[in-house]
C-alpha positions in Angstrom: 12.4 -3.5 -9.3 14.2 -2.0 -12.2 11.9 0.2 -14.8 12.1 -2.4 -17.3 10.5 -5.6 -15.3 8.0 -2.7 -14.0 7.1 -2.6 -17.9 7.1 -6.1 -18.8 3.9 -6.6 -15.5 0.6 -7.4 -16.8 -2.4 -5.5 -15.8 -3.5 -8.7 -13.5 -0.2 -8.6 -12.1 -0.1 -4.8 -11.1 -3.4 -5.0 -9.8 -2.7 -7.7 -6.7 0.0 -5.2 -5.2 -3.1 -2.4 -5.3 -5.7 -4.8 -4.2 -3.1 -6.1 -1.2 -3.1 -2.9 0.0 -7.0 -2.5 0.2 -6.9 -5.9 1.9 -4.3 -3.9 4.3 -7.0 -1.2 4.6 -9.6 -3.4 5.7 -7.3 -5.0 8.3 -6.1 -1.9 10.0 -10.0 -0.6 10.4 -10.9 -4.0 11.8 -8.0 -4.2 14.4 -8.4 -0.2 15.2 -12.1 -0.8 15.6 -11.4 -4.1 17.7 -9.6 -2.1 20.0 -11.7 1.2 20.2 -14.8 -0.5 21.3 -12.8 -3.2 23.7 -13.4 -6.3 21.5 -9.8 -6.9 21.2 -9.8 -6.9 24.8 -12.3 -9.2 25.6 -10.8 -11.9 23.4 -7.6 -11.2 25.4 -9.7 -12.0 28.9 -10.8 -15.4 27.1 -8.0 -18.0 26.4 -10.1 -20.5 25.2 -12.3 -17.9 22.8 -16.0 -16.6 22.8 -18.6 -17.2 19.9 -19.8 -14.2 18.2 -22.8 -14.1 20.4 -20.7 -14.6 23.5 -18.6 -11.8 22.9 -21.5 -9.6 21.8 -23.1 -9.9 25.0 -20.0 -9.1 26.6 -20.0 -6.1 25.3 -23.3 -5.2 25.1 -23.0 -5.2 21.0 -24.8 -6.4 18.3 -24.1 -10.2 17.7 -24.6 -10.1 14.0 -21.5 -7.3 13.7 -19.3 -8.9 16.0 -19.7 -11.9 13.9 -18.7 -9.8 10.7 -15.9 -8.3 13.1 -15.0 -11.9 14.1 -14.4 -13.1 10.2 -12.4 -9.9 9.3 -10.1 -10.2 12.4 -9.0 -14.1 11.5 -8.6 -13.1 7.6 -6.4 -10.5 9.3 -4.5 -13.1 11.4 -5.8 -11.6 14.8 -7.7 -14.1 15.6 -7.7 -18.0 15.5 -11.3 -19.9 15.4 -12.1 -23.4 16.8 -15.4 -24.1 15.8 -17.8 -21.6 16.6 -15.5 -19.9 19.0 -12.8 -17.2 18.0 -9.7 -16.7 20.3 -6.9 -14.3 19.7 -3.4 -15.4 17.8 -0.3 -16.1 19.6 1.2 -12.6 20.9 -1.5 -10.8 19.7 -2.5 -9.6 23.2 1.1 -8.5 23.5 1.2 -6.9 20.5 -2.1 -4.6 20.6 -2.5 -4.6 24.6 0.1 -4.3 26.4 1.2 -1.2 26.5 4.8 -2.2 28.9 6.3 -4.4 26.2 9.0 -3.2 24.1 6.9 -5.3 21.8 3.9 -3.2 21.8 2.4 -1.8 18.6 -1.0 -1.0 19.3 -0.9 2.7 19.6 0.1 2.8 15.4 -3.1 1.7 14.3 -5.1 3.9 16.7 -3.1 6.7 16.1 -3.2 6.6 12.0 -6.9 7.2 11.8 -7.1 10.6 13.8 -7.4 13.5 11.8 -3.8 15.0 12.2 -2.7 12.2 10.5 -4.2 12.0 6.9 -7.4 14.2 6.9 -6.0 17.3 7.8 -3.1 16.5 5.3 -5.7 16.1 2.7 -7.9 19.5 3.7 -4.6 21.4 3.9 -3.2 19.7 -0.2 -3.9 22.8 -1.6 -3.0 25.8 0.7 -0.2 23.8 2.1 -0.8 25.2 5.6 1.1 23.9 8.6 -0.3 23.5 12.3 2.0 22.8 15.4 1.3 20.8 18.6 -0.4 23.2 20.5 -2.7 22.8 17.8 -3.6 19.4 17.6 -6.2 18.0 19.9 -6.4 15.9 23.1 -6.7 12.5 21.4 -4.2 13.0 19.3 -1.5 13.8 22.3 -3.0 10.9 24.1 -2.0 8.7 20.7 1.1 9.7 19.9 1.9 9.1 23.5 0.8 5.8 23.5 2.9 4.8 20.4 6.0 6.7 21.8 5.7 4.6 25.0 7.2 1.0 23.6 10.2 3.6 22.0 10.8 4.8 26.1 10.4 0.9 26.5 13.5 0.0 24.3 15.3 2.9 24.9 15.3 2.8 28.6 15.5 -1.0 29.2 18.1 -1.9 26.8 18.9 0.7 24.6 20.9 3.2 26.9 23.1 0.5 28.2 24.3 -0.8 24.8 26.1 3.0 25.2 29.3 2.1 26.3 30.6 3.6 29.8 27.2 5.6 30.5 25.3 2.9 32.9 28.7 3.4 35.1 28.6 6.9 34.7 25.4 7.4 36.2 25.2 4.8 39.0 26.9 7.7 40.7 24.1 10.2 40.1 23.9 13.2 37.9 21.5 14.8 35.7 19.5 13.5 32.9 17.6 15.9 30.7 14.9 14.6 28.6 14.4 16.8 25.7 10.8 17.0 24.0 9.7 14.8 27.0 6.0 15.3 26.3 3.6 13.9 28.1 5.8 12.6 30.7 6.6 8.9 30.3 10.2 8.6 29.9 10.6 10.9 33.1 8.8 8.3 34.7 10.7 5.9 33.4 14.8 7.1 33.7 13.7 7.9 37.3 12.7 4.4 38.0 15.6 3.0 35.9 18.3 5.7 37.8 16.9 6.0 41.3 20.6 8.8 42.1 20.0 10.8 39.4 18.0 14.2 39.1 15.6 13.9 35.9 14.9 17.2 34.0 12.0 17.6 31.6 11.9 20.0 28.6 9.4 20.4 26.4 8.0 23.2 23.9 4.1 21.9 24.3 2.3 23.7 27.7 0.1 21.3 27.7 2.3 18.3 27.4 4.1 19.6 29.9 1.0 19.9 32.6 0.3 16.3 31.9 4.0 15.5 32.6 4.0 17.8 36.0 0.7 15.9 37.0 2.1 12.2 35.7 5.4 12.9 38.0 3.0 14.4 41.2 0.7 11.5 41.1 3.7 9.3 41.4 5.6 11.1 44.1 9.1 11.7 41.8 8.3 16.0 42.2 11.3 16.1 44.2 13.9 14.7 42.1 11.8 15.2 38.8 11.2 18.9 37.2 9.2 19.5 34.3 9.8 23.1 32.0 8.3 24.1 29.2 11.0 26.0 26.2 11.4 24.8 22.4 14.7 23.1 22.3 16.1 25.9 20.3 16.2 27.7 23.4 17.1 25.3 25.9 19.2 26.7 29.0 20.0 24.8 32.7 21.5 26.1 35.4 23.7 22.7 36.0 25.7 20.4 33.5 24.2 17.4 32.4 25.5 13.9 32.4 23.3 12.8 29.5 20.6 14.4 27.4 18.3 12.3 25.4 15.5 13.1 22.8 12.9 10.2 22.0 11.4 10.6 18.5 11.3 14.0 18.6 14.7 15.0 17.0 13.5 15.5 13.4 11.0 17.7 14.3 13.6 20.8 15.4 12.7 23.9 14.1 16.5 24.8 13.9 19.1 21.2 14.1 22.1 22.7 14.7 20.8 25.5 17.2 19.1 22.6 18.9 22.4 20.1 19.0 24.8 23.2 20.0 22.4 23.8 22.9 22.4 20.1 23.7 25.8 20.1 23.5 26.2 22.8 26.3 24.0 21.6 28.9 25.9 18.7 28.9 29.1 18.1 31.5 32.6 17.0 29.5 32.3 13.9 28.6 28.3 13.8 29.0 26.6 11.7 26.4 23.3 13.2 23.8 21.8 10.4 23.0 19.1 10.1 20.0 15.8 7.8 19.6 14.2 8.0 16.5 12.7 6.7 13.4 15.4 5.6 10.9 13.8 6.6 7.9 14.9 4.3 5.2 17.9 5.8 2.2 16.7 3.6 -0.6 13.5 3.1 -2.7 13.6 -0.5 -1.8 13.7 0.1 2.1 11.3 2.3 1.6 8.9 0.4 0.4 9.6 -2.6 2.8 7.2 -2.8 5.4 8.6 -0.3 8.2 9.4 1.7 5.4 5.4 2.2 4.3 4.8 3.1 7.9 7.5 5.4 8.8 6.3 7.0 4.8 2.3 6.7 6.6 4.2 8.8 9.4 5.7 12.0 7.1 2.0 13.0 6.3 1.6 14.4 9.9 5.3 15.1 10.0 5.3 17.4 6.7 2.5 19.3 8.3 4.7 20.4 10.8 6.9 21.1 8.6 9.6 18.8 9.4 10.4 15.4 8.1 11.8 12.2 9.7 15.6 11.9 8.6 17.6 8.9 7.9 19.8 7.4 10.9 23.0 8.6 9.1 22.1 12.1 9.2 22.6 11.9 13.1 25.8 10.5 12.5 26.8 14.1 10.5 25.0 16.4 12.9 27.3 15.3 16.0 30.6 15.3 13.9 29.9 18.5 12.8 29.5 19.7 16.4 32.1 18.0 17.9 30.8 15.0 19.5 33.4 12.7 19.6 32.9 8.8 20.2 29.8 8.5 18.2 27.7 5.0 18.2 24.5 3.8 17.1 22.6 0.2 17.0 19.1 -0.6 15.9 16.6 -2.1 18.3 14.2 -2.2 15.5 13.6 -1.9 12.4 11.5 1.5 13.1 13.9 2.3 15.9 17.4 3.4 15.9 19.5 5.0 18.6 23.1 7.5 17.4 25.2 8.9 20.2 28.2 11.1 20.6 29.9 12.3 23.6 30.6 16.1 24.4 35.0 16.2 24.3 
């Protein structure tokens, strides 16, 4: 919108853009409650829906909330009502639940409300002070896990084979580093997608790295699956690797460049480093489309670590300017992009 039609809005008008996002507010806190205290769930258990007082005594609630839950979740299109009975919407289940789809967006409300997000950001306005992972709390590891999982989803089950000339590459074995692995997940599952291949974890986090080591112990991978903890900056392995990949974790490299040259040699000739990560949007009008807002939500916790999320293109640069040659990239969503180069 240019600054002249801007000017030419009436008050009425510029208020229902404010007031939508209030409405937005409202909707977030009922679908974040719905899923805290398992209401969500329930509904998913019921195909053919629950009255308020049904689903109260489910859950051992109050039935006069849950119905005041009930109307806020169909004004937010979560749920569908027949009669007295409330149901969830098509997908919906899919959506918030199920934590295996690709589809899965769940984890985003949940994680936006804890306090690393917004109220630290707000506390910290005027000194400006930055934290780091190691000093963020359980819950919020546990979050961001849970909304990195659907990225491992696409990136794993469709997304590294639209990289030409890799799946061949590693039917015959080899190694595959996961940098900034966290709390274990995609170790869990490139093992399970590359059954010959030796998966190497790298992390800068102890902690994340403990959960990974138990994750891969509790499912019998210790033998072909090693977890280490170093900040990417310093990242050293004793054998080549046939691809390194980083899952929505690039951006937040203290150093880029140090980080890419080290990629670049832990990796075999001709290996492949290929990137996951938000493609943050280059113009004022993708930023302010939908995934835009949220990926904008997302730089509050990223500024105070003192990084930012970067557009896709600057990916593109990074490689080129350390010699990756055969660079790619495709969007699997529109908060999800994946660049790649290969080493010459």
């Amino acid at each position: 919108m240019t600054a002249t039609a801007s000017a030419a809005l009436t008050v009425a008008e510029q208020a229902k853009p404010l007031l939508a996002h209030a409405a937005g507010y409202a909707s977030h806190r009922t679908i974040s409650l719905g899923l805290r205290t398992g209401l969500v769930e329930a509904l998913a258990h019921e195909p053919d829906g629950l009255s308020p007082e049904g689903l109260a005594r489910r859950l051992g609630l109050d039935g006069f909330y849950v119905a005041v839950w009930c109307r806020s979740a169909l004004a937010a299109g979560v749920c569908e009502r027949d009669g007295e009975r409330y149901r969830l919407a098509p997908h919906v289940a899919t959506l918030l639940l199920d934590m295996d789809s690709p589809a899965y967006i769940g984890g985003v409300f949940l994680v936006f409300e804890q306090h690393e997000m917004f109220d630290r950001f707000e506390a910290a306005l005027p000194s400006g002070e930055r934290l780091w992972w190691d000093d963020c709390g359980p819950e919020w590891i546990a979050g961001v896990a849970g909304t990195g999982t659907p990225f491992y989803t696409r990136l794993v089950g469709s997304g590294l084979g639209q990289v030409s000339g890799l799946d061949e590459r590693l039917a015959d074995g080899g190694r595959i580093v996961d940098t900034a692995c966290g709390s274990g997940e995609g170790l869990l599952r490139l093992a399970e997608a590359y059954p010959t291949c030796e998966i190497v974890g790298v992390d800068g986090d102890a902690y994340s790295v403990s959960l990974a080591r138990d994750r891969v112990a509790e499912a019998g991978l210790s033998e072909r699956v090693s977890v280490h903890v170093s900040p990417l900056e310093d990242l050293v392995l004793d054998d080549p690797a046939a691809l390194v990949v980083n899952n929505i974790s690039m951006h937040e490299c203290r150093d880029l460049d140090r980080t890419t040259e080290r990629v670049l040699g832990t990796l075999e000739p001709g290996g492949w480093f290929v990137i996951s990560d938000f493609p943050f949007p280059e113009t004022d009008e993708g930023l302010a489309s939908v995934p835009g807002r949220i990926m904008g939500g997302i730089q509050f916790f990223e500024a105070q670590i003192d990084d930012q999320l970067l557009p896709r293109s600057a990916y593109d640069e990074l490689l080129s300017r350390h010699g990756f040659v055969d660079l790619g990239s495709t969007e699997l969503t529109p908060v999800h992009a994946l660049t790649w180069g290969r080493r010459a």
